[in-house]
C-alpha positions in Angstrom: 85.3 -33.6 95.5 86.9 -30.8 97.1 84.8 -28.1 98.9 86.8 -25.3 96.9 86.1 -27.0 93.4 82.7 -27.8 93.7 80.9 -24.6 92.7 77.0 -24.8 91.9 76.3 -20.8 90.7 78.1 -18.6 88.8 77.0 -15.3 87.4 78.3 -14.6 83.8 78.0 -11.9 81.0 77.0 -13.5 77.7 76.8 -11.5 74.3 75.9 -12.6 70.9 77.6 -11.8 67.3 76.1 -9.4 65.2 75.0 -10.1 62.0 77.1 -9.3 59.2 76.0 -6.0 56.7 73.9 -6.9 53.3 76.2 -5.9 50.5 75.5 -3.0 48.1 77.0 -3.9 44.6 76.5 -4.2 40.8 77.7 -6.4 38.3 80.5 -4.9 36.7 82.4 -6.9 33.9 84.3 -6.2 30.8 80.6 -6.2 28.4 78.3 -5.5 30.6 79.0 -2.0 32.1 75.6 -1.9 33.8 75.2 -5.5 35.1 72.1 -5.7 37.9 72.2 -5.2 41.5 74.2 -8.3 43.1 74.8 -7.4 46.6 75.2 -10.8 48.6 73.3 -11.0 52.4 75.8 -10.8 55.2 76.5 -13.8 57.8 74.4 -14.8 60.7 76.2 -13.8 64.2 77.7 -16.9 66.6 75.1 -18.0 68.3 75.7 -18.3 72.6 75.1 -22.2 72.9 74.5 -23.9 76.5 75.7 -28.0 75.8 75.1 -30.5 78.7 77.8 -32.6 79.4 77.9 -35.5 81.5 81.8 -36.0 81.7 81.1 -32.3 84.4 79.8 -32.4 88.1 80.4 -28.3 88.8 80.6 -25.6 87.5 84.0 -24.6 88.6 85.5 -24.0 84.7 83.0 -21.3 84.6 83.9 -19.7 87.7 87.0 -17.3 86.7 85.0 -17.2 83.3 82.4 -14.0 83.5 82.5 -12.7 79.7 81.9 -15.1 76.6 81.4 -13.3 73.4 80.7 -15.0 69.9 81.9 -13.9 67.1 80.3 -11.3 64.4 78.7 -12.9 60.8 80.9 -11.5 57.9 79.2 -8.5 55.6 78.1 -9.8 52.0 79.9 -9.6 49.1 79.8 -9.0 45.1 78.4 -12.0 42.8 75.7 -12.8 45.4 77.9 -14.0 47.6 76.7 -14.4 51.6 79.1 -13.5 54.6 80.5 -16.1 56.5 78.6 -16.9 59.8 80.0 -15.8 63.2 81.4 -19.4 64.8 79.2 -20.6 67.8 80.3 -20.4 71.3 79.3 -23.7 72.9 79.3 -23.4 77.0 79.2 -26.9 78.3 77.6 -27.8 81.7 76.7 -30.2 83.9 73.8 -32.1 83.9 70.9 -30.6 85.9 71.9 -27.0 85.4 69.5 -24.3 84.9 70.3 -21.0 83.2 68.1 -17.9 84.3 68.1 -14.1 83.2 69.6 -12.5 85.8 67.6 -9.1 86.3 64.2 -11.1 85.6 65.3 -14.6 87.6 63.1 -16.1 84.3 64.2 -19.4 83.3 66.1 -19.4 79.7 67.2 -22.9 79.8 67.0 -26.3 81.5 69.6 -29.0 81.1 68.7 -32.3 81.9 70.2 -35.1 79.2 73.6 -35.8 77.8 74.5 -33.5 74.8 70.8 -31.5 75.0 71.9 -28.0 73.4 69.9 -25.3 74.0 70.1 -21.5 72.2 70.9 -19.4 75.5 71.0 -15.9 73.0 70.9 -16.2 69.1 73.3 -14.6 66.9 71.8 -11.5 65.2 70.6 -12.1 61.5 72.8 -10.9 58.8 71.5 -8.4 56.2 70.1 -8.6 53.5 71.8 -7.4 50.4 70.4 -4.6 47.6 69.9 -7.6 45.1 66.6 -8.3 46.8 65.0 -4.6 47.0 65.6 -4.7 42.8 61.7 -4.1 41.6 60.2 -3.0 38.4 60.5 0.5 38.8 63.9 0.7 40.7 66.6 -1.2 38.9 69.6 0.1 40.7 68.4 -0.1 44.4 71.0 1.9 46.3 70.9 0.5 49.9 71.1 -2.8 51.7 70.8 -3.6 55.2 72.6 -3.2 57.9 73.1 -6.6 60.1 70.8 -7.0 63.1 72.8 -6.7 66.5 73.2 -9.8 68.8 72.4 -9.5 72.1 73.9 -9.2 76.0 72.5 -10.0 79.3 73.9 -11.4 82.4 73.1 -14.9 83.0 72.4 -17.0 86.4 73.6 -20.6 85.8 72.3 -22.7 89.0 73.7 -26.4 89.0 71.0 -28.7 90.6 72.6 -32.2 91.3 70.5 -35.4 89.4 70.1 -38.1 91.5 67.9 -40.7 92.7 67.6 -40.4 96.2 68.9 -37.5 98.4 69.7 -37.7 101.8 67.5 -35.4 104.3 68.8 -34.9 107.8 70.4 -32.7 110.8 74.0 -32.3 110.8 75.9 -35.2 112.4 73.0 -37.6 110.9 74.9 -40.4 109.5 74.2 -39.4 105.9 78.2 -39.2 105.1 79.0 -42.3 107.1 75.9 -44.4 105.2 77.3 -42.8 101.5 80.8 -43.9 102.0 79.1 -47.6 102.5 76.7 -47.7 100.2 78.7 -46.6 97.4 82.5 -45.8 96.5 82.2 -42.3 97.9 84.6 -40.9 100.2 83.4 -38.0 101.4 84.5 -36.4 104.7 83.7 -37.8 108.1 83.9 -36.9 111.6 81.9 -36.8 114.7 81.0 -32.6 114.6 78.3 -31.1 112.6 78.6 -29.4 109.5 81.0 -32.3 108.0 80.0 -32.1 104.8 80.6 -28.3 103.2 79.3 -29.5 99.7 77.2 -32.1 98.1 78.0 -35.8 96.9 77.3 -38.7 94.6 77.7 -42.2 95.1 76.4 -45.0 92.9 75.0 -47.9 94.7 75.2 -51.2 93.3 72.3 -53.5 93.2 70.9 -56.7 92.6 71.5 -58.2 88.7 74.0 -55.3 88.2 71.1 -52.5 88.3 72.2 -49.4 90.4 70.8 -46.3 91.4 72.5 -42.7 92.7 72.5 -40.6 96.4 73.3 -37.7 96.8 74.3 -36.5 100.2 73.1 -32.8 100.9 74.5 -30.9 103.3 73.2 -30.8 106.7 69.7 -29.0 107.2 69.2 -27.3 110.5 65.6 -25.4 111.7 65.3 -22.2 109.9 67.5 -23.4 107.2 64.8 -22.0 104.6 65.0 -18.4 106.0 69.0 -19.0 105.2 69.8 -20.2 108.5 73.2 -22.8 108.3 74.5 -24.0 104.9 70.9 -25.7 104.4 69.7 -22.8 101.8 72.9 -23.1 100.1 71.7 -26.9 99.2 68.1 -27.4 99.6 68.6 -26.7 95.7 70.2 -30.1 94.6 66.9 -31.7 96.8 64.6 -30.6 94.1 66.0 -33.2 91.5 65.9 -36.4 93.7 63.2 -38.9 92.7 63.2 -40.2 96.4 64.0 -38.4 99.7 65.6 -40.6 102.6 65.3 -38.6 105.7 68.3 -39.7 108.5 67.9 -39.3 111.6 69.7 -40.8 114.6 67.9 -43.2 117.3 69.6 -41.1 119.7 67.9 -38.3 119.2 65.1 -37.1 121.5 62.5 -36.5 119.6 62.5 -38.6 116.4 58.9 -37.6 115.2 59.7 -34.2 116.0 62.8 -33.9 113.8 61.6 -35.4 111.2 58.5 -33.1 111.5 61.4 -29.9 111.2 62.8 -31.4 108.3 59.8 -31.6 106.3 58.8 -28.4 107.3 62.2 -26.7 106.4 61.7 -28.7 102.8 58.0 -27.0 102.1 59.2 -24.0 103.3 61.9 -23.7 100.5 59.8 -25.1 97.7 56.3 -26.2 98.5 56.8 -28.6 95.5 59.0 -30.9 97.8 55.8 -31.7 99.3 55.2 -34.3 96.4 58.4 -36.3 96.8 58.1 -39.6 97.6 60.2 -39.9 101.1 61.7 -42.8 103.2 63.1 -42.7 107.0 66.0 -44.2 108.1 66.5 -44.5 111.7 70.4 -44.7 111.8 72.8 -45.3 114.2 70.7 -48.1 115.9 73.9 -49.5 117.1 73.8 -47.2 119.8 70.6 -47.9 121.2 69.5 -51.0 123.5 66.2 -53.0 122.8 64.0 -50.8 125.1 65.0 -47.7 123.4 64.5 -49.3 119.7 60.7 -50.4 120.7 59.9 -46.8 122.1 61.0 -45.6 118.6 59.1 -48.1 117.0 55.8 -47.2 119.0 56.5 -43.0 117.7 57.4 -42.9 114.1 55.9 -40.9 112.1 53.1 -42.6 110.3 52.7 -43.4 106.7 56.8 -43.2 105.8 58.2 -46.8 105.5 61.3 -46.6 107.7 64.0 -48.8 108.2 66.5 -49.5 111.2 70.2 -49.6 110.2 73.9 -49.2 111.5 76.0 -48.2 108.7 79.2 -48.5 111.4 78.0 -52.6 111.7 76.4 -52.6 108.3 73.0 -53.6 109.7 69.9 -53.3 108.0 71.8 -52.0 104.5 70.5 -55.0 102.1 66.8 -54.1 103.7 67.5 -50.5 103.1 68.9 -51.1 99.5 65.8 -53.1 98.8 63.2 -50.4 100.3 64.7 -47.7 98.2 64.5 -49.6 95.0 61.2 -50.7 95.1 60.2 -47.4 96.1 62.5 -46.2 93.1 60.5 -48.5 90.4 57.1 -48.1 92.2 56.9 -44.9 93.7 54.0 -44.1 96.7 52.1 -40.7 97.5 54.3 -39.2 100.3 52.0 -37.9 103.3 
């Protein structure tokens, strides 16, 4: 997935059809020179239609997109007949996308299942034609009405990655490295920070053909929730994942304390992140000795199964694989 095709926001101008107008006829025929009122009702406007779509992982056929416009419902004719409805505009998206007013930041519209359609702005209503104001005391009603507009706003449409578990860490972590063995993912790696310029998905295979999905979010770095880094440009897709796996090398200083930053850059974003359910994975074990490996053992952080692993030797993957999926099926209060 290319950093210039993966786009996760785009701003676009939607508007509505308007209804079509109520017709104002009578029924004129050869013996019957002052037939009733029969004016038909006009056609409903298109209606602006958000579609998920699991085939789509980005927004990017939206980018160069900003004005979608439905059509207008047809006016009403003679003999009772009703206009034609403006056709629908569907907009399809990728799982995990939210649509939000863009001058309020209100929500409008949450995708979350394959082929969930959801009204983003209704079509206006046609009107209705002078065959229905006919009463008692006015036989030949001489007005209709007019069609109701549809309606325009700017919209906000936020992609928001669905995954199982999402990989928390500092840049240089091992997060890429671990993906591109887990999975089938190839995403970029080398040995500087920063990597990883936009979010990926791997499917991990598991025991009796059962699999589960990572994402791997851009690195975080302290102050990353103020917009510090690339971290507030991610910490999004982090909201979806059922399970958090924070990385973080053995050959870092301070183990407890990164993992303390991490968690604290997470709350800070959304204080909802609180709630996930987290794992630690101390990586890169392959480049510590024995003595080292027992002083991280004596100062992890408490409560938070961790594992040990070297994706580079593949050690510790099948226990990692395991720890993830029983958390995945049976889920424990993070601390």
């Amino acid at each position: 997935m290319a950093s210039s095709n993966f786009i996760d926001y785009v701003k676009i101008n939607c508007r509505s059809g308007h209804g079509g107008a109520g017709s104002m006829h009578f029924r004129r025929e050869k013996h019957v020179p002052k037939g009733g009122p029969d004016g038909g009702d006009g056609g409903r406007g298109g209606h602006i239609i958000l579609r998920a779509n699991s085939q789509l992982w980005t927004l990017l056929h939206l980018k160069y997109q900003k004005h979608i416009k439905a059509d207008s419902g047809n006016g009403g004719e003679g003999g009772r007949r009703t206009g034609a409805e403006g056709e629908d505009v569907f907009i399809d998206v990728p799982l995990g996308t939210i649509a939000r007013h863009a001058e309020t930041n209100e929500v409008m519209a949450e995708l979350t299942e394959d082929g969930q359609e959801v009204i983003l702005l209704p079509g206006g209503r046609g009107g209705m034609g002078n065959t229905h104001f006919k009463s008692a005391t006015q036989q030949t009603p001489q007005h209709a009405q007019p069609g109701e507009p549809g309606r325009e706003e700017w919209v906000i449409l936020e992609l928001k990655l669905l995954a199982d578990v999402g990989l928390v860490g500092f840049p240089n972590a091992g997060k890429s490295t671990l993906l591109s063995v887990l999975s089938a993912a190839r995403p970029e790696i080398a040995d500087y920070p920063f990597t990883t310029l936009v979010p990926n998905l791997g499917v991990v295979a598991y025991r009796d053909y059962k699999s589960f999905v990572i994402a791997d979010i851009p690195g975080i770095i302290e102050g990353a929730s103020q917009g510090k880094g690339l971290g507030l440009r991610f910490l999004r897709h982090i909201e979806r994942n059922s399970v958090l796996l924070f990385l973080i090398p053995a050959t870092s200083e301070d183990i407890a304390g990164e993992y303390q930053i991490l968690t604290n850059e997470l709350e800070a974003f959304n204080p909802e992140l609180a709630d996930k359910t987290r794992v630690l994975a101390i990586t890169k074990v392959d480049l510590a000795d024995d003595e080292i490996l027992n002083q991280i053992r004596s100062n992890l952080p408490v409560n938070v199964p961790t594992v040990f692993i070297s994706s580079v030797q593949q050690y510790g993957l099948v226990e990692l694989k395991d720890l993830l999926w029983k958390t995945l099926t049976s889920p424990v209060n993070p601390t």
